[in-house]
Backbone bond lengths (Angstrom), bond angles and torsions (degrees), N, CA, C in turn:
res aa  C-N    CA-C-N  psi(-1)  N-CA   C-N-CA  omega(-1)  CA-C   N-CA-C  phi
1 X - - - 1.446 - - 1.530 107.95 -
2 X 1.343 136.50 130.98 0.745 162.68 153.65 1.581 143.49 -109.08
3 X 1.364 114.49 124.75 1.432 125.93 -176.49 1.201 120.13 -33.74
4 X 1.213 140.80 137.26 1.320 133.98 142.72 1.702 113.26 -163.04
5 X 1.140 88.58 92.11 1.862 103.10 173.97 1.016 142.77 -65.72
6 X 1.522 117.64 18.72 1.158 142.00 150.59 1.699 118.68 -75.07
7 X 1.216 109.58 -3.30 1.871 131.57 174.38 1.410 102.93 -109.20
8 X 1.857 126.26 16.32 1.362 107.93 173.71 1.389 98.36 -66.82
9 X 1.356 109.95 151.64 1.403 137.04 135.45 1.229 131.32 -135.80
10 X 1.505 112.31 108.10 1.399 120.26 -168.79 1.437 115.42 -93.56
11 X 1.575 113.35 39.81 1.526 106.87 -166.34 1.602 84.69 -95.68
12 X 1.347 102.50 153.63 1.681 138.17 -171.16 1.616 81.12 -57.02
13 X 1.436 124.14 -70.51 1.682 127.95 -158.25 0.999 104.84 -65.64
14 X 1.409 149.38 -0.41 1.291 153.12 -135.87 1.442 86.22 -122.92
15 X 1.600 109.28 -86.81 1.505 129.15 177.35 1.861 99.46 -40.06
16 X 1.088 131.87 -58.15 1.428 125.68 -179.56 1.687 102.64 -46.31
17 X 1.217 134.26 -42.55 1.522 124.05 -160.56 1.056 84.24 -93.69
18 X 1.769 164.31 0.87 0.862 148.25 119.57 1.637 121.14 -24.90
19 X 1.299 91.18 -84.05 1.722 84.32 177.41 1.540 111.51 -49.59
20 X 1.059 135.77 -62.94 1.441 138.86 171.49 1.948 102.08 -6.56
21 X 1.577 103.49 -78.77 0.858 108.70 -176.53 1.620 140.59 -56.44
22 X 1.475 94.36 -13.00 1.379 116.89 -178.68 1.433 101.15 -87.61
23 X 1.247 125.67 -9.85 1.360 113.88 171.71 1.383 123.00 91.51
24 X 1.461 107.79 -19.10 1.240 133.18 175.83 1.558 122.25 -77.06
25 X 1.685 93.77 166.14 1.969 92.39 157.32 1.502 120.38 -75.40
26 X 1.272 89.55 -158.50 1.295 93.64 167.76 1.411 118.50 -117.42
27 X 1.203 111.94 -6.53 1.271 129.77 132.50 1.262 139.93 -45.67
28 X 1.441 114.28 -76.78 1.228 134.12 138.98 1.840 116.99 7.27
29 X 1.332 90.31 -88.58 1.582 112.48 172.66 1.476 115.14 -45.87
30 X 1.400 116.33 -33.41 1.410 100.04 -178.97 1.315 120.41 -127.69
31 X 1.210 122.52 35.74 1.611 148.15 110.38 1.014 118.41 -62.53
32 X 1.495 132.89 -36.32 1.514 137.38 172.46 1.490 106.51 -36.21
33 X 1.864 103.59 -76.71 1.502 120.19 170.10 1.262 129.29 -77.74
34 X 1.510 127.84 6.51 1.472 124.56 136.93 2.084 79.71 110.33
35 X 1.122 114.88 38.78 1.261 105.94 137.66 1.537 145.41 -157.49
36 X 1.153 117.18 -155.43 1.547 99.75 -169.26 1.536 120.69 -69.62
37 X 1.067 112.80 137.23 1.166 93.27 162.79 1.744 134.77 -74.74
38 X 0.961 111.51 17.22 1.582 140.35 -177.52 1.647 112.43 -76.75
39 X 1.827 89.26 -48.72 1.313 120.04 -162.97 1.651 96.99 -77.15
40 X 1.625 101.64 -43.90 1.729 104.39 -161.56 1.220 105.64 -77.95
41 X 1.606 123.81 -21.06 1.724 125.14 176.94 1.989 92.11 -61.09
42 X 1.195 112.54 -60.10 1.536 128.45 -154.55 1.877 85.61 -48.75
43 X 1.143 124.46 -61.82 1.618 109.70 179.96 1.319 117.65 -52.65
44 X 1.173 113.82 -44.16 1.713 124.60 -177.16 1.626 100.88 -64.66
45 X 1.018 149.35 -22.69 1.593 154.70 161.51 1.401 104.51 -90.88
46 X 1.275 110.33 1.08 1.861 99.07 176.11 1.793 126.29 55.45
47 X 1.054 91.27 16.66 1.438 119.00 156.72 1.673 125.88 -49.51
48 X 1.378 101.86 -55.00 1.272 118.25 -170.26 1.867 95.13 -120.89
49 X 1.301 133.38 140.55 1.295 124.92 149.00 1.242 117.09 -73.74
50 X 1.222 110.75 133.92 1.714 115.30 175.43 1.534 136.48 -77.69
51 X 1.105 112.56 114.23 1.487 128.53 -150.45 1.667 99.80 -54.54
52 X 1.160 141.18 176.27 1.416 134.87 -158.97 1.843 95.32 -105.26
53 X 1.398 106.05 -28.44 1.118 109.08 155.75 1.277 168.37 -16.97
54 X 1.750 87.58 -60.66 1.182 121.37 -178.42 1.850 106.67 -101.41
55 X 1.420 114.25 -30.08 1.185 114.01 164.71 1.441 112.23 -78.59
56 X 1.623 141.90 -5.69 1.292 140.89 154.60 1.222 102.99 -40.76
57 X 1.255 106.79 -77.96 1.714 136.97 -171.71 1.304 97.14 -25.36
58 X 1.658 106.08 -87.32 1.838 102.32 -177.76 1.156 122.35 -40.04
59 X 1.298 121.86 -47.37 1.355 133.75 176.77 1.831 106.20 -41.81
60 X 1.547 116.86 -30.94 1.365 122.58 -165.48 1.613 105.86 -71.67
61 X 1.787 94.56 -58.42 1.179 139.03 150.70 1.749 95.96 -1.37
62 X 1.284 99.88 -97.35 1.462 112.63 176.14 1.649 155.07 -33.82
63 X 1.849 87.61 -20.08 1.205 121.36 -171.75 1.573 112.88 70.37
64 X 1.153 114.98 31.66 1.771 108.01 -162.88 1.820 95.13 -75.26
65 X 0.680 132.30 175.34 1.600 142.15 176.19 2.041 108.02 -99.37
């Protein structure tokens, strides 16, 4: 797997079928990658845009290729 951040997508539904797929909470998931879960609701409400980062991670999370 490899980076390329030109595939961000920081949509709220996007990042949710992430976790979905990860099998995880949503909790879960962001203890996984070392953050709050405070923080990971605030993307999932579209609160915050989600850093390309943090959708790597899940994405890892997920096993996506």
């Amino acid at each position: 797997m490899t980076t390329d951040s030109t595939l961000h997508n920081p949509a709220p539904e996007y990042i949710r079928w992430l976790i979905k797929a990860s099998g995880l909470t949503q909790v879960q998931a962001a203890n996984r990658i070392g953050m709050s879960p405070r923080t990971m609701r605030r993307y999932l409400a579209g609160e915050l845009v989600t850093p390309y980062l943090v959708q790597f991670a899940l994405e890892a999370l997920a096993n996506l290729p």
